[in-house]
C-alpha positions as CSV (number, residue, x, y, z in Angstrom):
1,X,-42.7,25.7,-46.7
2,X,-41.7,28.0,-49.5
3,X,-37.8,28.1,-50.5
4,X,-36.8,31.6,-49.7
5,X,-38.6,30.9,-45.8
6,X,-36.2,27.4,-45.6
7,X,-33.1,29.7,-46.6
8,X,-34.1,32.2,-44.0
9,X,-34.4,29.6,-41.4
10,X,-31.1,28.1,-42.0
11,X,-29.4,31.7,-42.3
12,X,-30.6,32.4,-38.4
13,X,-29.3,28.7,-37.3
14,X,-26.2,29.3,-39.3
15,X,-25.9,33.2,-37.8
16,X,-26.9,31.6,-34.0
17,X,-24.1,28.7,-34.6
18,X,-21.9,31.8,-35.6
19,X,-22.3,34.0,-32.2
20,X,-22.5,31.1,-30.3
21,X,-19.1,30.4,-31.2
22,X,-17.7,33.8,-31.2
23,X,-19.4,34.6,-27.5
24,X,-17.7,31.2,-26.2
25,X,-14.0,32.9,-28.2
26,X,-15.0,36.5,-27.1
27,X,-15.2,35.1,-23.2
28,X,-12.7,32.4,-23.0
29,X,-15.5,30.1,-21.9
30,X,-13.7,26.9,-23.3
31,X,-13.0,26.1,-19.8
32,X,-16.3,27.2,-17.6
33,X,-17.5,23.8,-16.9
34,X,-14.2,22.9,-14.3
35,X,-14.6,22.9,-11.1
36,X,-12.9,24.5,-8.2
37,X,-10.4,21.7,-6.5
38,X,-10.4,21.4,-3.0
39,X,-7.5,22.5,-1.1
40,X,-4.2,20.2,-0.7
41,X,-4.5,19.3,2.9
42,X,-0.7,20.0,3.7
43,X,-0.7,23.0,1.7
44,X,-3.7,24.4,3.8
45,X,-2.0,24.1,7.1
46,X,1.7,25.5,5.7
47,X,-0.4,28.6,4.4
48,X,-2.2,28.7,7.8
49,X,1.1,28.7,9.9
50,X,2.3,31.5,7.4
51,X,-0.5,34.0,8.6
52,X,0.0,33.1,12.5
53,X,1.3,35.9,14.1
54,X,2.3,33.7,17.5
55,X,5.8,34.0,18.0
56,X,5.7,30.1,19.3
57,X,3.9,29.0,16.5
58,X,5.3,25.3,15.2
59,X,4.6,23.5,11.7
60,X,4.4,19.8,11.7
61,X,2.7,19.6,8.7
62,X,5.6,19.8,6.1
63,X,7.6,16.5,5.0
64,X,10.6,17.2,4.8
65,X,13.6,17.1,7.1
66,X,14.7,20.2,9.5
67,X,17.6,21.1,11.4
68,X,17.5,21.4,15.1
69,X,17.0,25.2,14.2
70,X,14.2,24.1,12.1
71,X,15.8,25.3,8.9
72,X,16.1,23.6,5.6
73,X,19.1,21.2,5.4
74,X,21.6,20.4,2.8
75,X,23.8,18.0,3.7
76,X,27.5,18.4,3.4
77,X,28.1,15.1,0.5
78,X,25.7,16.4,-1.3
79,X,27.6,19.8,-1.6
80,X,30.5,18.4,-1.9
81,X,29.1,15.8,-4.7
82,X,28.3,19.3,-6.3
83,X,31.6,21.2,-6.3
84,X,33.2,17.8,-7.7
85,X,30.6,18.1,-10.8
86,X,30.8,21.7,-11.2
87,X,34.4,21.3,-11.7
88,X,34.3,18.5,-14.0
89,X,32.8,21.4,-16.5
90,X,30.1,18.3,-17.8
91,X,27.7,19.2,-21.0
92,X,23.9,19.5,-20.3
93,X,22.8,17.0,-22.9
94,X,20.1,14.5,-22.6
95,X,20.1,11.8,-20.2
96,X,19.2,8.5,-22.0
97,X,15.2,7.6,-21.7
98,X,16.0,5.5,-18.8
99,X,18.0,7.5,-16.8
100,X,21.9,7.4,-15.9
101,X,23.2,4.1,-15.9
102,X,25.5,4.7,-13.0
103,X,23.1,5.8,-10.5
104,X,20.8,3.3,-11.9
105,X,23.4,0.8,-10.9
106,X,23.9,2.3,-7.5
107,X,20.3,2.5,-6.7
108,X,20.0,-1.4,-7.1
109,X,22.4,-2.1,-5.0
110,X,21.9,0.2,-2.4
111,X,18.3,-1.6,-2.3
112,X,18.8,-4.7,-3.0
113,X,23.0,-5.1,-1.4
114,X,25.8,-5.5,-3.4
115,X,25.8,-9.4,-2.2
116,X,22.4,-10.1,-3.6
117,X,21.7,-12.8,-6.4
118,X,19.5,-9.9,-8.1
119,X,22.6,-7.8,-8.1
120,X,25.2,-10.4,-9.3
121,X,23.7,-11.8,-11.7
122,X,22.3,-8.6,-13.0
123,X,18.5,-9.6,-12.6
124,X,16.6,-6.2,-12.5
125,X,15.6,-3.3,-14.0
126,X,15.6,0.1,-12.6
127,X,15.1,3.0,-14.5
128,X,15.7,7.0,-12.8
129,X,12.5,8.5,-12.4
130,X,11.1,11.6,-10.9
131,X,11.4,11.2,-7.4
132,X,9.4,8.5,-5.7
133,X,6.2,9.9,-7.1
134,X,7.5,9.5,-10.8
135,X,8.7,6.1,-9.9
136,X,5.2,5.0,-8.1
137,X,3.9,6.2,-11.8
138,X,6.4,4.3,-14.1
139,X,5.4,1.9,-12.3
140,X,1.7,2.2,-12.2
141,X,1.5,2.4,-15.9
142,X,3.9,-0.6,-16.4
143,X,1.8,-2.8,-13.9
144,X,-1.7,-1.1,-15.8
145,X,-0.2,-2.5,-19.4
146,X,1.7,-5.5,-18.8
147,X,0.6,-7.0,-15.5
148,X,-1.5,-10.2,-16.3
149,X,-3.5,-10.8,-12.7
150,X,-5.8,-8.3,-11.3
151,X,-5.4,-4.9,-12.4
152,X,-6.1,-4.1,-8.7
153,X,-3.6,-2.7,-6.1
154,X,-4.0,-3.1,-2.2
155,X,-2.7,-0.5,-0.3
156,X,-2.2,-0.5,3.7
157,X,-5.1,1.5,5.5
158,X,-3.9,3.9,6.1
159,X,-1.2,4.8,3.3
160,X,0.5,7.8,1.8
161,X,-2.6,10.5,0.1
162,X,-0.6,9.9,-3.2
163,X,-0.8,6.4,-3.6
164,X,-4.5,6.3,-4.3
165,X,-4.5,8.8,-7.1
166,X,-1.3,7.7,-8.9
167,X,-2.6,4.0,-9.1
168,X,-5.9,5.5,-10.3
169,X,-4.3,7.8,-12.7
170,X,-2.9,4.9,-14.1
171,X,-6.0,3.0,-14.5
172,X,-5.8,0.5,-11.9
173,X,-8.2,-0.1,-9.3
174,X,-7.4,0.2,-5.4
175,X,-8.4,-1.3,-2.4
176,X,-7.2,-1.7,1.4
177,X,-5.9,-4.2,3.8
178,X,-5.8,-3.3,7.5
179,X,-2.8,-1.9,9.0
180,X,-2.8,0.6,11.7
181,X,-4.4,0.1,15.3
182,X,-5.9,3.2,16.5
183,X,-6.4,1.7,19.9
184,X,-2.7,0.7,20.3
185,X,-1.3,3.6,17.6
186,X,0.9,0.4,16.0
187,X,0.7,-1.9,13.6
188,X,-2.7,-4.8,13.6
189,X,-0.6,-7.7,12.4
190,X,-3.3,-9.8,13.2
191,X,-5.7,-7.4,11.0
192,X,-3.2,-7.3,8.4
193,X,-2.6,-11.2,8.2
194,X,-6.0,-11.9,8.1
195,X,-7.2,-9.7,5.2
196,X,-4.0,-10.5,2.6
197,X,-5.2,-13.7,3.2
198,X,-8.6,-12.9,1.8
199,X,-7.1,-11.0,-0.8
200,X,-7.7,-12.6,-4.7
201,X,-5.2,-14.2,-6.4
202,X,-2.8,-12.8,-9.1
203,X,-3.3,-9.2,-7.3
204,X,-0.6,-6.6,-6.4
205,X,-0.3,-5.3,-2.5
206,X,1.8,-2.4,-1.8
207,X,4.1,-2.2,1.4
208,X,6.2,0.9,2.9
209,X,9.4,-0.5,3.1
210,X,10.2,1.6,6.4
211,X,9.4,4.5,8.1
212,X,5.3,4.1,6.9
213,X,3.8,7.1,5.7
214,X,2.0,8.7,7.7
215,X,2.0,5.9,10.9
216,X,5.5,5.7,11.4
217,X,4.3,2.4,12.4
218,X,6.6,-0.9,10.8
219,X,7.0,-4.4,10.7
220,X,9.1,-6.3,12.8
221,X,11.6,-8.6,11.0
222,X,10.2,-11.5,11.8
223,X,6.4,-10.2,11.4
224,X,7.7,-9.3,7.8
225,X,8.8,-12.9,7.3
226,X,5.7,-14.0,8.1
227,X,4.2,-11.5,5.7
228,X,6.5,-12.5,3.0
229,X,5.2,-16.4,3.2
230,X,1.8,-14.9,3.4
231,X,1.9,-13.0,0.2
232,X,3.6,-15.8,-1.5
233,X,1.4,-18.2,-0.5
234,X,-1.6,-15.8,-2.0
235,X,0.5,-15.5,-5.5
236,X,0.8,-11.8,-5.0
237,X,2.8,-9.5,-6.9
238,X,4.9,-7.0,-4.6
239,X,4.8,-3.0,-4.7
240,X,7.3,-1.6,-2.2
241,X,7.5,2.1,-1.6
242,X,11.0,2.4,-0.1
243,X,11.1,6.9,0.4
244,X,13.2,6.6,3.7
245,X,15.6,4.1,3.4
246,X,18.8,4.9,5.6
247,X,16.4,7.9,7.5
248,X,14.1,5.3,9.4
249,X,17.0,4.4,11.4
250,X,19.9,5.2,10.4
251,X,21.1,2.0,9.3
252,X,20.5,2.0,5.2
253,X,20.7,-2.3,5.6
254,X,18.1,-2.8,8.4
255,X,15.7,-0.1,6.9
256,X,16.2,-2.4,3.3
257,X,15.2,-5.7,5.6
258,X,11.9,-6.2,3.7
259,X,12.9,-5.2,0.5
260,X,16.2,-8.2,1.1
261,X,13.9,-10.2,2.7
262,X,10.8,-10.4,0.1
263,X,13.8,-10.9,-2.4
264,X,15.7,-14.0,-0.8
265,X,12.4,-15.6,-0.7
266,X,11.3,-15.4,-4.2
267,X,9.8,-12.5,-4.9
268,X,10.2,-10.6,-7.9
269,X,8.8,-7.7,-6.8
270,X,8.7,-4.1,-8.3
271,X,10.4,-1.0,-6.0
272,X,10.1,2.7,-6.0
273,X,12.8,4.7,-4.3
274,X,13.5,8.4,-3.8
275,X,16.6,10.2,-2.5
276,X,14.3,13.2,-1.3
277,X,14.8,12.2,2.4
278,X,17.8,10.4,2.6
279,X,20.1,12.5,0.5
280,X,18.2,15.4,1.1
281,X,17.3,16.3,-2.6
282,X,13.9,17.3,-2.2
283,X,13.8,19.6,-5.2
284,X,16.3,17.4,-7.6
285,X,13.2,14.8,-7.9
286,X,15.9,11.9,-8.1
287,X,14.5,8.5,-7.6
288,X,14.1,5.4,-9.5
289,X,11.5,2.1,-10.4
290,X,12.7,-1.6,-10.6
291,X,11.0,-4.5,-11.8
292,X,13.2,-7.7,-10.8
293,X,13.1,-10.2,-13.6
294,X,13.3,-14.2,-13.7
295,X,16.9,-13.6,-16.2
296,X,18.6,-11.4,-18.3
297,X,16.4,-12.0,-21.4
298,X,13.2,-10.7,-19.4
299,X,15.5,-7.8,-18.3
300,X,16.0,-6.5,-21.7
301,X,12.2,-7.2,-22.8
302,X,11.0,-4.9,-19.6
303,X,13.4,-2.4,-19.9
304,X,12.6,-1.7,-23.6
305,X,8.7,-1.4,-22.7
306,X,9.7,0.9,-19.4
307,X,11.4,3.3,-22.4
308,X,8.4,3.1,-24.7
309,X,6.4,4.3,-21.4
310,X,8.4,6.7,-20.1
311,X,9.1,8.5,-23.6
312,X,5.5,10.5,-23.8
313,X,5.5,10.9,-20.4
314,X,8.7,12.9,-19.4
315,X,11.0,11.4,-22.7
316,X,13.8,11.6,-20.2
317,X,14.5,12.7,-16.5
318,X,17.0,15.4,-15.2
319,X,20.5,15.2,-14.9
320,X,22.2,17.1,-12.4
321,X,20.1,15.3,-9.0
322,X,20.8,12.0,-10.3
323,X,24.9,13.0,-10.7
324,X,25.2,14.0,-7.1
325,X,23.0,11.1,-5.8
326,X,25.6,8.7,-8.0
327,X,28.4,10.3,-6.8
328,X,27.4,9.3,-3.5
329,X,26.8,6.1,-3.7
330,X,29.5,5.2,-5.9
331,X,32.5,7.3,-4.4
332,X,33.5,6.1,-1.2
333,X,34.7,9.3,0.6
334,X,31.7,11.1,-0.2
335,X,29.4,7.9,0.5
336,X,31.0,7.1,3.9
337,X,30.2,11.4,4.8
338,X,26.5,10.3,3.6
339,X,26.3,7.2,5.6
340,X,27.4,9.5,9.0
341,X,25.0,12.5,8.2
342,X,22.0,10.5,7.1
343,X,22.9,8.6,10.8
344,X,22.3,12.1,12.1
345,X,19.6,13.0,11.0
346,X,17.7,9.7,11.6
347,X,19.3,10.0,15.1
348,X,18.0,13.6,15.9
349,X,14.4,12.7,14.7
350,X,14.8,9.7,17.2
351,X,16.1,11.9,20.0
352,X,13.0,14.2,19.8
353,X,10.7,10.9,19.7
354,X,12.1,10.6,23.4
355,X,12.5,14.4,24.5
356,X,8.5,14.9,23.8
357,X,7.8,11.1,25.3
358,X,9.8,12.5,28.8
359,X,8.2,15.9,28.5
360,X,4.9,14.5,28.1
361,X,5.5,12.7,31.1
362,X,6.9,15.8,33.2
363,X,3.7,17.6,32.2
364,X,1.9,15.0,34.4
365,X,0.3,13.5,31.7
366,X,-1.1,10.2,32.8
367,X,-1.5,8.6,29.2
368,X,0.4,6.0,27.4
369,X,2.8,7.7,25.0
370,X,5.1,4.6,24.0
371,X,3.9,4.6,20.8
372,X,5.8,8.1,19.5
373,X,9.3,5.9,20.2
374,X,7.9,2.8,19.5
375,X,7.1,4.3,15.5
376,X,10.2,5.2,13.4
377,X,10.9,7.9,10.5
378,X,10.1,11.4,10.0
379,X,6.0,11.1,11.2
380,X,4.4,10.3,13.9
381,X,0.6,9.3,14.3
382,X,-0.1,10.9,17.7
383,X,-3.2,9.2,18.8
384,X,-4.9,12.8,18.7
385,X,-8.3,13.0,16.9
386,X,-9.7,15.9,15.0
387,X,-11.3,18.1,17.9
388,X,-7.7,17.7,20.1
389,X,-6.0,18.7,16.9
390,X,-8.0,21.5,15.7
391,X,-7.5,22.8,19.0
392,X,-3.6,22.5,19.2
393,X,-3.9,24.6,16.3
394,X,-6.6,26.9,17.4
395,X,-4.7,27.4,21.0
396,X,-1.5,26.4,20.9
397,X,-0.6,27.3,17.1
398,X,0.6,23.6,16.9
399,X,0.3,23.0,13.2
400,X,-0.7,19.7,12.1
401,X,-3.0,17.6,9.8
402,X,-6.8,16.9,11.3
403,X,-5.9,12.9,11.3
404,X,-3.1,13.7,14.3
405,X,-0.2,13.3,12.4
406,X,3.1,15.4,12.7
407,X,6.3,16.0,11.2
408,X,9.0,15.0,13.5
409,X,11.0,16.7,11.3
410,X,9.3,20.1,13.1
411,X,10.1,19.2,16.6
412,X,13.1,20.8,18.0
413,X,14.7,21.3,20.9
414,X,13.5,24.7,21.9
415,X,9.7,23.4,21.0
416,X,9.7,20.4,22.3
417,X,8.8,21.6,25.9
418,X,5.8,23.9,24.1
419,X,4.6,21.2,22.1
420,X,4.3,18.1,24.8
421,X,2.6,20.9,27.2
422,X,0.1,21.9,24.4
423,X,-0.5,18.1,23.4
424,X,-0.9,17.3,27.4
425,X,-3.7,20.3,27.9
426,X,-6.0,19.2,24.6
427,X,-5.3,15.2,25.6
428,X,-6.3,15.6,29.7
């Protein structure tokens, strides 16, 4: 092949290479090869109540808490919390890379009591992170680097939809134990016994300290102590997901019974904990990740690789959440206000439990509905299955998730009648 024909090929590849890369410039194709996401599946049925023009249209899908008018609530300590900052004229520096060290503090002892051995002798960790999703992560990447057993977490079946992908975003691997009893719509202890039993060695397991998302199904004390011995027996390190401590029931000690319990016998677990239901600060992202430690030197060693971590994820969380949560906790008047309003709201959830359980009842509906008192915390697993619920939705405008599960947090007492009449027609 003569010279001047090899030059002329290599001036077409080079010209080609050239539009090539100024048609991909020219029409912002860098990103044509990403897919369409499907839908968030809570997201979907908010947007889907929006559009419904039924005047006794209800949404049980959202998770967060409602007033008996089924508005948004802010409690009054965390106003007040507020109004003391604001007056206190404080800067709007940077937090330090682990968070405030008062309401890191408080959040330890609120979990773990002010009378525990991890507390007095200043065994733990905790760090503020973003919410109990941000926590879950921290701790997800901090179990991915450092954890020396099985990089594999097992989660209850079934667990909250954001579990799975934070562990996997992380880079650990998840599996199930059994759980929840569809026939009985509470917990298989027997189930759940029997597969942490079979689970490897040197693993982590993940338990809902309270109010399970999305069962509302929990533990009883002593089935927890039972679980406890189980998981030590197995050499199992110890997730716990406390979101809805103090909301479950209303008591923040009994709802922190596994965390205290896990604890006292030996565990040194690692906790997530969020202040979006109990304090109410949904939008605030407040929360916070602990890893309790074997002594003070191990403290130091974790905390300084839980900085290294969080710096290139977030460098360092948001103030003014945190501030009001630790004024709360660590200011008497204003915590003692929290103690009775989170009561309240905890009680009012409960009250519904029983208003749609009687109403149920007065509808003539012949089925057992124990189960919807019998689980605690803002959801309830209904028992429904996809056809019944698609068709609360379809005739009742009952808004709800396809797996049966509602928001308590949505039931009121002027729907409550609507919504046990509509559940009675698609269940007879």
């Amino acid at each position: 092949m003569s010279v001047s024909r090899t030059l002329s090929l290599t001036s077409k590849h080079n010209l080609w290479v050239i539009s090539q890369a100024f048609r991909l410039a020219s029409t912002n194709a860098w990103w044509s090869n990403v897919e369409m996401g499907p839908p968030d599946a809570i997201l979907g049925v908010t947007e889907a109540f929006k559009r419904d023009t039924n005047p006794k249209k209800i949404n049980l899908g959202v998770g967060a808490y409602r007033s008996d008018e089924g508005k948004p609530f802010v409690l009054e300590s965390v106003r007040k919390a507020e109004q003391l900052i604001e007056k206190e004229n404080l800067d709007k520096e940077y937090a330090p890379i682990s968070g405030l060290p008062e309401f890191c503090q408080a959040s330890a002892k609120l979990a773990f009591g002010d009378n525990s051995r991890v507390v007095k002798d200043q065994l733990f960790a905790t760090v503020q992170g973003i919410s109990g999703t941000g926590s879950l992560r921290i701790g997800a990447a901090f179990l991915a680097k450092f954890f020396p057993g099985n990089k594999v977490v097992y989660l209850p079946n079934p667990s909250w939809g954001n579990h799975t992908p934070i562990m996997k975003h992380a880079g650990l691997d998840v599996k199930s134990y059994r759980y929840y009893d569809t026939k009985t719509c509470g917990f298989d202890f027997n189930g759940a016994k029997e597969d942490i039993e079979k689970i490897p060695e040197n693993s982590i397991i993940l338990f809902h300290a309270c109010a399970h998302n999305p069962t509302g199904v929990d533990p009883r004390p002593e089935q927890w102590k039972e679980l406890s011995a189980i998981v030590k027996k197995r050499k199992l390190l110890v997730f716990m997901d406390m979101a809805y401590q103090g909301f479950a029931s209303g008591n923040i000690d009994d709802d922190a019974f596994a965390v205290r319990q896990f604890v006292e016998d030996k565990h040194n677990l690692v906790l997530a904990q969020s202040y979006a239901k109990n304090m109410g600060l949904y939008g605030e992202r407040v929360g916070a990740f602990t890893v309790v430690c074997e002594d003070k030197e191990e403290v130091d060693r974790v905390m300084s690789q839980l900085k290294i971590l969080i710096r290139p994820m977030y460098s360092n969380p948001p103030v003014h959440g945190a501030r009001i949560a630790a004024r709360i906790l660590n200011q008497q008047d204003l915590r003692s206000l929290w103690l009775k309003e989170v009561k309240q709201m905890a009680d009012r959830i409960i009250t519904m439990r029983q208003q749609l359980t009687d109403n149920l009842k007065k509808n003539g509906s012949k089925k057992n509905w124990q189960h919807i008192t019998d689980q605690i915390g803002m959801f309830c697993f209904t028992g429904l299955n996809p056809q019944q619920s698609e068709r609360l939705t379809k005739d009742f405008s009952v808004y709800l998730t396809k797996d049966g599960r509602i928001s308590m947090a949505g039931v009121t007492s002027k729907n409550n009648a609507y919504l046990a009449n509509a559940i009675h027609e698609v269940t007879k």
